[in-house]
N, C-alpha and C positions, 0 to 999 in steps of 0.2 A: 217119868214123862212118857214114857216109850206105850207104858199100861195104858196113860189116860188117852192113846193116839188110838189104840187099838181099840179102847170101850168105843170113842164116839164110833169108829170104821163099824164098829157093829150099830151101832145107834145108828147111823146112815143108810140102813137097810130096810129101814122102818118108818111109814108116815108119823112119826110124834107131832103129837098136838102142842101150842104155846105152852099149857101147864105142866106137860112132862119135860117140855123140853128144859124152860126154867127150874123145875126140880131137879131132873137131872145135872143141870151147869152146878147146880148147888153143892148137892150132893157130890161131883167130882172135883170140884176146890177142897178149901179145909172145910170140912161139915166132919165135927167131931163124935157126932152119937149116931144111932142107929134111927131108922125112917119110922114113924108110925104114919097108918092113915090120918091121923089128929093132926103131925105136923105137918102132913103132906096138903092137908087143905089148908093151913094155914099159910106153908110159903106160896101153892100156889093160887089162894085166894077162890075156894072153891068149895061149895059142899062136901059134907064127908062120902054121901052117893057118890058122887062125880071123882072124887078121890080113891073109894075103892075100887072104880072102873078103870081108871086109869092105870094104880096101881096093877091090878089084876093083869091087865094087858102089858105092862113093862114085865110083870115077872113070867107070864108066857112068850115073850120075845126076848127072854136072857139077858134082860138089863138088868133088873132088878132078884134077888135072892130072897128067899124067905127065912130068919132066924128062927132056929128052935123055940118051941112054948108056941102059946096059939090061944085065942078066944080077945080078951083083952087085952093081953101084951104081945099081941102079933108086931113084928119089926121085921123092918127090913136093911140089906145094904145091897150096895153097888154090887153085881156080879162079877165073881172074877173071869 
């Protein structure tokens, strides 16, 4: 509990928009697999563009981490 008090304190640093912010709630409950932009526009209901911007901008504000591999099976998780 102590981790997820600590993510949001850093997420509170940050204007997040409705769709990261929804992704990230998500992702910090039980969300058992790792993020793609695919499922990122689909929980937050938004173009794949608009989802790689967002993402983009979460993993330069240290929310978000980028998993090894890259081109198509880019993934992400929550940073620690």
């Amino acid at each position: 509990v102590l981790q997820r008090a600590d993510f949001w304190q850093r997420a509170q640093r940050h204007t997040l928009n409705d769709r990261q912010r929804r992704v990230l709630e998500r992702m910090s409950g039980v969300f058992e697999s790792y993020l793609t932009n695919s499922k990122y526009a689909a929980l937050a209901k938004c173009s794949p563009d608009s989802a790689l911007r967002d993402i983009r901008e979460l993993v330069e504000w240290g929310l978000l981490a980028r998993n090894a591999g890259g081109g198509r099976s880019t993934s992400y998780r929550l940073a620690p």
